[in-house]
ChimeraX commands (.cxc) that place a marker at each C-alpha (Angstrom):
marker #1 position -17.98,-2.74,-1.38 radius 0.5
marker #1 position -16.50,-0.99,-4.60 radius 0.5
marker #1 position -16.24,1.86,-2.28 radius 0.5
marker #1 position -13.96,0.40,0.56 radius 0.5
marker #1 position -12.07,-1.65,-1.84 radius 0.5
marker #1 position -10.36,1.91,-3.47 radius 0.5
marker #1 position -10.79,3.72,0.24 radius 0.5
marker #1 position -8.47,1.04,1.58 radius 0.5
marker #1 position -5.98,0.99,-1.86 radius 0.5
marker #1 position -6.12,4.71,-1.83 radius 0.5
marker #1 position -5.32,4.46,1.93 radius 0.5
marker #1 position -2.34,2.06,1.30 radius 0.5
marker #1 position -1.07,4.11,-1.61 radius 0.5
marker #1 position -1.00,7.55,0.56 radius 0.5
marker #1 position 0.86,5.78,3.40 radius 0.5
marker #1 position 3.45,4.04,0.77 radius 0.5
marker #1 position 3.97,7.40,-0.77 radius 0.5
marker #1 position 4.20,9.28,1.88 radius 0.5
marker #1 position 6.85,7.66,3.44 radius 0.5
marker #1 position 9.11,5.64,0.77 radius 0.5
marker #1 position 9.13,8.82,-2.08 radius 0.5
marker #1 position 11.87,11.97,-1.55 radius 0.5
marker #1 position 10.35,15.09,0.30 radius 0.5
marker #1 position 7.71,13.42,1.02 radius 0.5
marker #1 position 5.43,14.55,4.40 radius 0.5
marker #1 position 6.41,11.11,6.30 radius 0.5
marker #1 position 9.81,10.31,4.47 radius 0.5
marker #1 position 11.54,11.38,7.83 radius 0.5
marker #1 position 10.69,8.37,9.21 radius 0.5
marker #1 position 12.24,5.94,6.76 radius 0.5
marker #1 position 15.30,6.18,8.32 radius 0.5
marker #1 position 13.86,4.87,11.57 radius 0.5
marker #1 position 11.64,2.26,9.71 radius 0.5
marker #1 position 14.73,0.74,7.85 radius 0.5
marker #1 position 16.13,0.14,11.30 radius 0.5
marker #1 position 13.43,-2.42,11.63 radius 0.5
marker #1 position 15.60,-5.68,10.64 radius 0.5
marker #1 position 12.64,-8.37,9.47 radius 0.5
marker #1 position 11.37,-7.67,5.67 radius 0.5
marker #1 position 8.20,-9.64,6.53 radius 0.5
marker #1 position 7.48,-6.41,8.81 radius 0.5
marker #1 position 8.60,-3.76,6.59 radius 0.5
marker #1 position 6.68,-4.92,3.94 radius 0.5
marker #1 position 3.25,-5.07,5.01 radius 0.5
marker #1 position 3.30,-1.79,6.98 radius 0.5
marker #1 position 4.83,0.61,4.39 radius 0.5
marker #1 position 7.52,-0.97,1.97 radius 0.5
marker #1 position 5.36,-2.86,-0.55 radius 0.5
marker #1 position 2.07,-1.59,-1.87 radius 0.5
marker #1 position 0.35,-4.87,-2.76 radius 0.5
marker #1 position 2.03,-6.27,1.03 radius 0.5
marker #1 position 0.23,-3.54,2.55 radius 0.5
marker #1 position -3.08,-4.37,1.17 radius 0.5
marker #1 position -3.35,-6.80,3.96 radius 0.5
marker #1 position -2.81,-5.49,7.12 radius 0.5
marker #1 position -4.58,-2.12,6.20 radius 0.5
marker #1 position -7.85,-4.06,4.85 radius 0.5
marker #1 position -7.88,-5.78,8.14 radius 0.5
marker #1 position -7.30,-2.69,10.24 radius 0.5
marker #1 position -9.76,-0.65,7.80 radius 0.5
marker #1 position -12.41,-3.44,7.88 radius 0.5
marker #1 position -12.35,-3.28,11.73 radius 0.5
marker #1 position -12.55,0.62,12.26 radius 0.5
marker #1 position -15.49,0.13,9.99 radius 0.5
marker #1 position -16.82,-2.00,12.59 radius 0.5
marker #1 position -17.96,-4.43,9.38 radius 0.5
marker #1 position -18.54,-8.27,10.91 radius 0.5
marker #1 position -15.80,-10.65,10.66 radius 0.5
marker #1 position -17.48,-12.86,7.27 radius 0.5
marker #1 position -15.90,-14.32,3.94 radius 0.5
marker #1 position -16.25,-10.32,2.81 radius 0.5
marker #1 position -13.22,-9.39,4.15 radius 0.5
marker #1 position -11.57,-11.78,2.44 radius 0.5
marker #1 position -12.92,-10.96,-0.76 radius 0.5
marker #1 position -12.22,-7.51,0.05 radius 0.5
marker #1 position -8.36,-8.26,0.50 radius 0.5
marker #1 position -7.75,-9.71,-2.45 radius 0.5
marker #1 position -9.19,-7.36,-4.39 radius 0.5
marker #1 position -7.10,-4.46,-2.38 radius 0.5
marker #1 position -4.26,-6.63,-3.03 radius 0.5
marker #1 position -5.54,-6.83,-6.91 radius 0.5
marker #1 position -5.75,-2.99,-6.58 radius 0.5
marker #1 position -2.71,-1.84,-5.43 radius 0.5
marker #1 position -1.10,-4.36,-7.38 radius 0.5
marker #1 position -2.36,-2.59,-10.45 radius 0.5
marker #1 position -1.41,0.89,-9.00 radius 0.5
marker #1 position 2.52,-0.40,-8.82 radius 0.5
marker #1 position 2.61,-2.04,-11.80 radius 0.5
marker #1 position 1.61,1.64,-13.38 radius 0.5
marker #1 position 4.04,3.60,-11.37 radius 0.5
marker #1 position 6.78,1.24,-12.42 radius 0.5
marker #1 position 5.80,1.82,-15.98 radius 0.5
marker #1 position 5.56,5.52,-15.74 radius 0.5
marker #1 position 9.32,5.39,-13.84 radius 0.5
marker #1 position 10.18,3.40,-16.76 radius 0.5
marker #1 position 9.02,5.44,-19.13 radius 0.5
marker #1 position 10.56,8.96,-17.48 radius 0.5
marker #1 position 13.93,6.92,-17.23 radius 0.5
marker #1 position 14.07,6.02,-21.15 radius 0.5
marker #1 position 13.32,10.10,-22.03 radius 0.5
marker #1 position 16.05,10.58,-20.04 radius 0.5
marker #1 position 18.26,9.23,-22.36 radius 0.5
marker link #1:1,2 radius 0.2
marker link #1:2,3 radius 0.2
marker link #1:3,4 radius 0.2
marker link #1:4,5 radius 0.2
marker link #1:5,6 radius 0.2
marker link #1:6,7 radius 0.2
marker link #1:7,8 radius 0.2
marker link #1:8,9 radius 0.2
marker link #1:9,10 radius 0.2
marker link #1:10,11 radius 0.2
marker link #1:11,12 radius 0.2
marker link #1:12,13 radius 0.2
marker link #1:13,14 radius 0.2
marker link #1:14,15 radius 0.2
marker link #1:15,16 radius 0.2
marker link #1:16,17 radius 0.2
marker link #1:17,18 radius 0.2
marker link #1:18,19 radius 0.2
marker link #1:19,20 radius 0.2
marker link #1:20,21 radius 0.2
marker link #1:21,22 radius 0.2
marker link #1:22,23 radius 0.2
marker link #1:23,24 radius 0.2
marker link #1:24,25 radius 0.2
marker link #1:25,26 radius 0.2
marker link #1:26,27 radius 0.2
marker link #1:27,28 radius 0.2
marker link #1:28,29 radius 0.2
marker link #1:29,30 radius 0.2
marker link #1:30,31 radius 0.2
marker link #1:31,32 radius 0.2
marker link #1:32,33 radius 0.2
marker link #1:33,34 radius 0.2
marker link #1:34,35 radius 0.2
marker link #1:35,36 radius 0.2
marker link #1:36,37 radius 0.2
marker link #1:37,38 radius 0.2
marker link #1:38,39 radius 0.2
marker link #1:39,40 radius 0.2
marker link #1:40,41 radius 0.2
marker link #1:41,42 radius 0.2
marker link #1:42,43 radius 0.2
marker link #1:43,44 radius 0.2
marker link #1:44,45 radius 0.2
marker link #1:45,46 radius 0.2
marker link #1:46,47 radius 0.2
marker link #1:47,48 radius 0.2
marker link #1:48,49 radius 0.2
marker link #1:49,50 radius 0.2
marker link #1:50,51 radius 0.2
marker link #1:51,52 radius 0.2
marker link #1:52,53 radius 0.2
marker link #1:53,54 radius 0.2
marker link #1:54,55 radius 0.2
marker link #1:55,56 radius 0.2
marker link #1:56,57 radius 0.2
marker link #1:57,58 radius 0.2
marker link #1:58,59 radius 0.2
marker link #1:59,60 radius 0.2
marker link #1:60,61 radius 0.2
marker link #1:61,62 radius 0.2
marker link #1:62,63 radius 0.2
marker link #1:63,64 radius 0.2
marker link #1:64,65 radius 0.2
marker link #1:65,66 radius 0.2
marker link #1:66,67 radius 0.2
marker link #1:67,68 radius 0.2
marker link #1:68,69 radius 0.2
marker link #1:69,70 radius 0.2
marker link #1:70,71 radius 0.2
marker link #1:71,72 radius 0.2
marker link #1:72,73 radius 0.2
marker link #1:73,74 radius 0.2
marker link #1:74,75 radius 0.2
marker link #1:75,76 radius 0.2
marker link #1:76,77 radius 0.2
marker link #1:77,78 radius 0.2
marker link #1:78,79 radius 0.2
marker link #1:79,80 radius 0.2
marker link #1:80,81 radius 0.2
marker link #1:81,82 radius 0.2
marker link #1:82,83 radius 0.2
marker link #1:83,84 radius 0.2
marker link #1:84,85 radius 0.2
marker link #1:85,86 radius 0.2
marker link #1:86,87 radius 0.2
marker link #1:87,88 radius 0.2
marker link #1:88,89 radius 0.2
marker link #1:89,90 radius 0.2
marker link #1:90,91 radius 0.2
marker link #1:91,92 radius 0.2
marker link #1:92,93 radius 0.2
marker link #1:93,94 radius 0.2
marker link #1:94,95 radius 0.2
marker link #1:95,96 radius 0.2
marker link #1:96,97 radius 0.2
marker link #1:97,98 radius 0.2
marker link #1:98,99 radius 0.2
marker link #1:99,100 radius 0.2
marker link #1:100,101 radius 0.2
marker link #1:101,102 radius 0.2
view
């Protein structure tokens, strides 16, 4: 389970990167994505990392063809737990760069 918990947050983190950092493979898009006008849309499908932890669990848990149990739910809050932890570290390091800058 360890496994699919950090495939899935690793998952999350390459889409959120991908498209919301500068020169960035997918950052193209974010213009087109910003069009969308609902935040509860933008967030779980590429604007928040801990959002995304949802939707992408679900989708990964299915293309794993696992069985819908209690499991997945487990699984998606620890995702959630997961990429929670991965934004709260790049905030710090961005916090960090911007106080050398000084």
């Amino acid at each position: 389970m360890m496994g699919f918990i950090l495939t899935t947050s690793l998952i999350c983190l390459a889409i959120h990167v991908s498209i919301n950092w500068d020169e960035y493979v997918l950052n193209w898009s974010l213009k087109y994505l910003d069009r969308i006008p609902v935040n509860f849309i933008k967030k779980p499908l590429y604007a928040c990392l801990p959002c995304m932890g949802s939707v992408y669990t679900i989708a990964h848990w299915f293309v794993a063809e696992r069985p819908l149990e209690w499991g997945l739910l487990i699984t998606l809050l620890a995702v959630v737990g997961v990429n929670t932890l991965i934004e709260l570290f790049i905030r710090t390091i961005e916090a960090i760069e911007n106080l050398e800058q000084f």
